[in-house]
N, C-alpha and C positions, 0 to 999 in steps of 0.2 A: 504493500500500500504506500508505505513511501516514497518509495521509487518512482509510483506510478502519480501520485503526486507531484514531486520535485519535475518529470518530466511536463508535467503541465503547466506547471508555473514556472517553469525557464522557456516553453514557449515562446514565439517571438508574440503570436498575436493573442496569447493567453484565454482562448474560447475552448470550453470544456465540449460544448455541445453545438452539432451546426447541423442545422435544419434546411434544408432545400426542394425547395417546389415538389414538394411534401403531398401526397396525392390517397385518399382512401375512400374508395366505391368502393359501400356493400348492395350487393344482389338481391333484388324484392323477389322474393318468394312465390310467385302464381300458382294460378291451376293450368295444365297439361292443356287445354283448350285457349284458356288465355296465352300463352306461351306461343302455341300455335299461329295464333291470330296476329298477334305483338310481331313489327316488325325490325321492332330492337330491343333488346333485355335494356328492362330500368333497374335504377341502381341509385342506392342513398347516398349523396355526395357529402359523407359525414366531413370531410377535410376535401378541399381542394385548391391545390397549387398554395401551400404556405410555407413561408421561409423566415428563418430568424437565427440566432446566434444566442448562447448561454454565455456568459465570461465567469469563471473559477473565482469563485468565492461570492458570487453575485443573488439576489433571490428576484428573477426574473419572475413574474407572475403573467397568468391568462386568465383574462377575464372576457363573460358574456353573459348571454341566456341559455335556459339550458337547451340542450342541441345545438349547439354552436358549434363543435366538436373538441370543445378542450378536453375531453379525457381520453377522446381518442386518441388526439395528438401525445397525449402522454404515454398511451399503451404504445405507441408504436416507436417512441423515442425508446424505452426501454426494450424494446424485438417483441413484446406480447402478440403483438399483432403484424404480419405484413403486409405493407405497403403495396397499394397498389402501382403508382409510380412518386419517382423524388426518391433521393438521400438524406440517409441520417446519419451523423460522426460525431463517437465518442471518444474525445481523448484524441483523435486522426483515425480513428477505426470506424470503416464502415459496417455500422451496424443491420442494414437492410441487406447484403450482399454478403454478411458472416454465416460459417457454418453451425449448426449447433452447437457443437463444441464449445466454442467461440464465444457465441451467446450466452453462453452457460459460464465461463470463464469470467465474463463481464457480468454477474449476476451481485457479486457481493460486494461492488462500485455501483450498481445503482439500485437504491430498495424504493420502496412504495412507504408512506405515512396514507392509511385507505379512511376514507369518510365514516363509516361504519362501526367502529371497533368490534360491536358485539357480533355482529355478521364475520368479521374477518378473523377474529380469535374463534381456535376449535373449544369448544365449551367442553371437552372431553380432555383436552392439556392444560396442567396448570399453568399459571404465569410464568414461572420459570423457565420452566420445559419450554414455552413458546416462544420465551425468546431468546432460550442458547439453543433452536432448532437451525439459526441461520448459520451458527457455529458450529455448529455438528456437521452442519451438510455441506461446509465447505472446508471443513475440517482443521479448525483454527484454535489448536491448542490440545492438550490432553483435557480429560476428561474434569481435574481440579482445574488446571487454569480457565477451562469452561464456564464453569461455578464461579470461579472468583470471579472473570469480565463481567456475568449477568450478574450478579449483586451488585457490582461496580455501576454498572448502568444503569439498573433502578435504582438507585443512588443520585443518580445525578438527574433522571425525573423527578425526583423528588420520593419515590416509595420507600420511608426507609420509615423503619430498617428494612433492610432488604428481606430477612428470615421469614420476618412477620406475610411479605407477602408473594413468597417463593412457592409455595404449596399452595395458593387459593386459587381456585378457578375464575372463570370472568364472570359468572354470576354472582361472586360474593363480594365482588366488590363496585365501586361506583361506578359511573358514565365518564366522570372526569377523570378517575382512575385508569380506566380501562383505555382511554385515548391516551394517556402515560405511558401503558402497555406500550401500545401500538409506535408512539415512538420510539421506544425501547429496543421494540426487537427490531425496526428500520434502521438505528442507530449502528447495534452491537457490531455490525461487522465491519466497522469503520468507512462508510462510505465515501465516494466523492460526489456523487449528484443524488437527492432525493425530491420525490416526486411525491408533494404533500396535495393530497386531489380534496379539495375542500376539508382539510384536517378538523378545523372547531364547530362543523355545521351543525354534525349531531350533539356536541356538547351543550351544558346548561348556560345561559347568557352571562351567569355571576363567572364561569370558570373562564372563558373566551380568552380572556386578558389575560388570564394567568396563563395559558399553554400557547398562544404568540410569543411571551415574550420567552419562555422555556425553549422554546423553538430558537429565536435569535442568539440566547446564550448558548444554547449548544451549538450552533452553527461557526459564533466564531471560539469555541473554544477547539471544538473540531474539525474546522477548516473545511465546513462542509457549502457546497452548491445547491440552493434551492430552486425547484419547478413548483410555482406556487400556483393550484389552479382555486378560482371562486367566483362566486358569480355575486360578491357584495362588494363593492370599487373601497365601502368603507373599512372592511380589512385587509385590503390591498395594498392601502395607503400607510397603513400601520406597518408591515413587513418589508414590500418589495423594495428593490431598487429600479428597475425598469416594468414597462408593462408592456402587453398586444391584448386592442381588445379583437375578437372575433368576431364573427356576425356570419350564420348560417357558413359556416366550415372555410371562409374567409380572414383574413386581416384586415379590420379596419384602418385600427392607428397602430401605430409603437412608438415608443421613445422613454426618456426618461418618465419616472413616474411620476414627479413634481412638475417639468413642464408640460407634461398632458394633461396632467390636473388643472395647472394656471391658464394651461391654452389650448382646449381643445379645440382640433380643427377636420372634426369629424362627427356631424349632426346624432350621429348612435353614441357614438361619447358622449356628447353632449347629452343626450337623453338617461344616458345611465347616472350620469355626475350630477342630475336633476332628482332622478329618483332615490340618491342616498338621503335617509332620514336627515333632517335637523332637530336638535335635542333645545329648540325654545316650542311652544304653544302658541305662542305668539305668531309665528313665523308660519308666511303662506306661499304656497307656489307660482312662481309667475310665469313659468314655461309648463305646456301644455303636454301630455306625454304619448308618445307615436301611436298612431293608430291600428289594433290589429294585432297581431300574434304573429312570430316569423312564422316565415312560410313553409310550404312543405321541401325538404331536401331534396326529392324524388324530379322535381320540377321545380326548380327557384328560377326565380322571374329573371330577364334579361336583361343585357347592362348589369348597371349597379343593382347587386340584389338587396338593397336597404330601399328603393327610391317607391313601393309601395308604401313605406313609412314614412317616406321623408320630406317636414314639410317644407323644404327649398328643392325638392326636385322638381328637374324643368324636363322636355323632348328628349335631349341628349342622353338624360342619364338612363330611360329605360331603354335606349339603342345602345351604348357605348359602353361596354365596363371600363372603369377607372382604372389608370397605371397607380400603382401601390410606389409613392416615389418620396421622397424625400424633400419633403416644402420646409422643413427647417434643420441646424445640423441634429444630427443623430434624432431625429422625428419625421417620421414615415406616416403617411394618409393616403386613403382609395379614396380619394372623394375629387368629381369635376370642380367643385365650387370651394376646395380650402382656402383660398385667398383671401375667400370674403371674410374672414375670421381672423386673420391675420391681425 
């Protein structure tokens, strides 16, 4: 792990993860008569054509609505899934075009932090057990050195003593506990990129706060890369360093997180940065919020696929998709009319 480390941050361009025109149709399902009739197989453009760049030690977030395809994009960044077309590089290894082997190799540099916990712990393995399982299966230490990382590591979530909760199953203990789990066993194997797919969703609102910022301490005390996926901009702004937002398996915007907050120049942005609560009573909205529900993936409308909601879309945009370019430095927009925002 160090090694593989130190080779990334002596890198010249220090990007852990590069993502390229990134492409994922899955296949609708028909009847054997519809199929027949169909003169082309439809297909759910859950991601298509997305590109971006992670940087080593960075917690780049993605954010949308749901079906936008941020978790797709995450399963296929770690090989869960592949790719229908585009690359994906980890570390300079092409992950889309490695053998299983390979894949398998790169498993314990990048783990998953799952939305869930109680779904993604086996309710049949203790705490412990579940989270010296990544250690076991990649074989990192004898059996006491085993024992001793996973105390170590509920330790540093905060479950301590560790004894107390090495023998409990995930039903005997909390909601907020069991998301501790889950970082825990993400953690143990010392990774370099984690892939937190709405980490505090399921949590209770009192604990939220406390497992971001347990997440940022461990990050830099572990030198770890965050994929931070959510679909609330207001925990976003708390973690990330950079964002993309998506929109129907597209890129809207990207850029730093603070100047797309101060300046967004992409009307779906702007709708989502409308929609985070404000915490006065007093306070009322003055922008109006899109009209409609996105669309279907199977058939997303032409051009710009936002310009059914969009209320500055003109002709052009439902004929023309939008070049994804660069209107300011390191800040990217699909949109015909970014200017006007400027």
């Amino acid at each position: 792990m160090t090694e593989q480390k130190r080779r990334t941050t002596e890198s010249n361009s220090n990007v852990l993860v590069e993502v390229q025109n990134l492409k994922k149709y899955f296949p609708v399902q028909t009847s054997l008569l519809d199929a027949l009739l169909s003169r082309e197989a439809k297909n759910v453009k859950a991601v298509d054509d997305v590109s971006f760049k992670i940087h080593s030690g960075e917690v780049f977030g993605l954010a949308g609505e749901s079906g936008s395809g941020k978790t797709t994009i995450g399963r296929l960044i770690l090989g869960l899934l592949e790719a229908t077309e585009g690359k994906v590089f980890f570390d300079g290894m092409d992950v889309t075009s490695a053998s299983p082997a390979e894949v398998r190799g790169l498993r314990r540099f990048m783990q998953v932090i799952f939305q869930d916990p109680m779904a993604s712990l086996n309710p049949r393995m203790t705490i412990g057990n579940a989270i010296a399982h990544g250690l076991k299966i990649h074989k990192l230490g004898s059996p006491k050195e085993i024992r001793n990382q996973t105390n170590r590591m509920l330790e540093k979530v905060g479950l301590s003593p560790p004894a107390f909760f090495y023998d409990k199953y995930p039903h005997q203990i909390s909601g907020g506990q069991r998301q501790r789990v889950v970082i825990a066993r993400a953690l143990v194997t010392n990774p370099m990129l984690v892939l937190a797919d709405e980490p505090i969703a399921m949590a209770d609102v009192s604990v939220r706060v406390l497992l971001l910022d347990l997440m940022r301490k461990l990050k830099n005390e572990l030198e770890l890369t965050y994929l931070f996926i959510t679909h609330d901009l207001a925990t976003a702004k708390y973690i990330c360093d950079r964002i993309g937002i998506l929109y129907l398996g597209k890129l809207a915007e990207m850029g730093n997180l603070r100047e797309v907050y101060a300046h967004p120049l992409h009307p779906y942005t702007q709708a989502l940065l409308a929609a985070v609560p404000i915490p006065d009573p007093k306070m009322k909205r003055t922008k109006e919020m899109p009209a409609g529900e996105i669309p279907n993936p199977i058939n997303p409308p032409s051009g710009c696929r936002f310009h059914p909601r969009c209320p500055i879309a003109q002709e052009v945009c439902s004929k023309e998709e939008p070049e994804f370019r660069e209107l300011m430095p390191e800040h990217f927009v699909a949109c015909h009319f970014a200017e006007n925002f400027l």
